[in-house]
C-alpha positions in Angstrom: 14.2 39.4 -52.4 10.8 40.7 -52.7 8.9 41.6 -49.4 5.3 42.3 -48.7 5.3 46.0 -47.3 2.4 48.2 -45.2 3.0 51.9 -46.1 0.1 53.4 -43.4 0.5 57.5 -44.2 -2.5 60.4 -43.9 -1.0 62.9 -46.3 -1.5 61.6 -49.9 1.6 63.2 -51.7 3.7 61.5 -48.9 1.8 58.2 -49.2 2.2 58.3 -52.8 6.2 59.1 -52.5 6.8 56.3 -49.8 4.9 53.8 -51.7 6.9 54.4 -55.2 10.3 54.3 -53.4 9.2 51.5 -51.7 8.7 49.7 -54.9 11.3 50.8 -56.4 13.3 48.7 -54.0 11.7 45.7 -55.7 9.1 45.3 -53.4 5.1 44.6 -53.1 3.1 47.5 -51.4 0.0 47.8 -50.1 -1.0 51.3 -48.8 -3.7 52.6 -46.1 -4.3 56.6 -45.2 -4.5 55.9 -41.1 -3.7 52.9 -38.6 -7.2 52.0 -38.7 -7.4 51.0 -42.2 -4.2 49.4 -41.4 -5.5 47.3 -38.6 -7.8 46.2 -41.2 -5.4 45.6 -43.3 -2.9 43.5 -41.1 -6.4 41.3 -40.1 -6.6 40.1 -43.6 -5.1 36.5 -44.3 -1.9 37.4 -46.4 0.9 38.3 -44.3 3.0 41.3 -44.2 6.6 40.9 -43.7 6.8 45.2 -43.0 5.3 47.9 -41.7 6.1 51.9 -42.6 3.9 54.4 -40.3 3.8 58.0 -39.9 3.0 59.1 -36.3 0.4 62.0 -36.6 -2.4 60.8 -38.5 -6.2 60.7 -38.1 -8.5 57.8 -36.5 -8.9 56.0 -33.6 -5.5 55.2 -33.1 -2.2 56.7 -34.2 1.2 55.6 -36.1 2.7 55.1 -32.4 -0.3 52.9 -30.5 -0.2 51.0 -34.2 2.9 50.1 -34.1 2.4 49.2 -30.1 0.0 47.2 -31.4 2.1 45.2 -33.9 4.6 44.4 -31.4 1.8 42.9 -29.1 0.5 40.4 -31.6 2.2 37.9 -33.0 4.4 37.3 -35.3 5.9 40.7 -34.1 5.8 42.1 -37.2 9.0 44.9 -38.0 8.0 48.3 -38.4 9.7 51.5 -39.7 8.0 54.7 -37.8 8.8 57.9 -40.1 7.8 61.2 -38.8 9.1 65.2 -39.2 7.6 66.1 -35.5 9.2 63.6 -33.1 12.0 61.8 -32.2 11.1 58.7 -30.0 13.4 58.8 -26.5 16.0 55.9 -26.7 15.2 52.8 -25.9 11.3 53.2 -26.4 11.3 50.9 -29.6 12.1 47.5 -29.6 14.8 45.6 -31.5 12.9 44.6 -34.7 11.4 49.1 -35.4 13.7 51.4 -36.8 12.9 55.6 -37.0 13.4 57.7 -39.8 12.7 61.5 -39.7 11.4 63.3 -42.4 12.5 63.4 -45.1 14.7 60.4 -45.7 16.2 59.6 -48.6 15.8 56.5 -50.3 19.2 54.7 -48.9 18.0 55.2 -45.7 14.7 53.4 -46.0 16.4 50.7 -48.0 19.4 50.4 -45.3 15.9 50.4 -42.7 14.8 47.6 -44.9 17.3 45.5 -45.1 18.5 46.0 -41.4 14.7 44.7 -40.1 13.4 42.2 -42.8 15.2 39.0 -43.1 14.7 36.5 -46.3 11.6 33.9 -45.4 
């Protein structure tokens, strides 16, 4: 099943690279360079059903308050938070956000995936 995925990522080669194995999991992507062109993003009319964020990135807010962000609005969206610099403590994210350290491997975003996004 296709899904409608939010890759938010400063660092173009890394953007780039999340965004192709994204789609090559079969899915739609729409990318943004920092959680403010995201919020933007996530504002506009068509639904995500995903999220992928770095933590560290430029703007107003970061990967972290973005996703804190997500979880306050409905529908709750699912998010994947993807970093090389931190590991969040246990139990600061909720049920429906996964972490995956840098790098990852293409199983694990696709287990990450499939463990969060349900068919519509």
């Amino acid at each position: 099943m296709q899904f409608r995925v939010l890759v938010v990522e400063d660092d173009e080669i890394l953007r780039w690279l999340m965004t192709e194995a994204v789609s090559h999991l079969g899915h739609d992507v729409i990318q943004c360079s920092n959680a403010d062109q995201a919020l933007l993003q996530l504002a506009d009319s068509v639904p995500f059903d995903l999220v992928i964020t770095d933590v560290r990135m430029p703007g107003q807010v970061d990967g972290m308050e973005l996703a804190r962000i997500i979880w306050s609005t409905p529908p709750q969206l699912p998010v994947i938070i993807v970093s090389g610099h931190m590991v969040p403590k246990p139990g600061l994210l909720p049920a429906n956000a996964r972490f995956i350290a840098k790098p990852c491997t293409l199983e694990m975003l696709s287990n990450a995936i499939d463990d969060l996004v349900k068919p519509r």
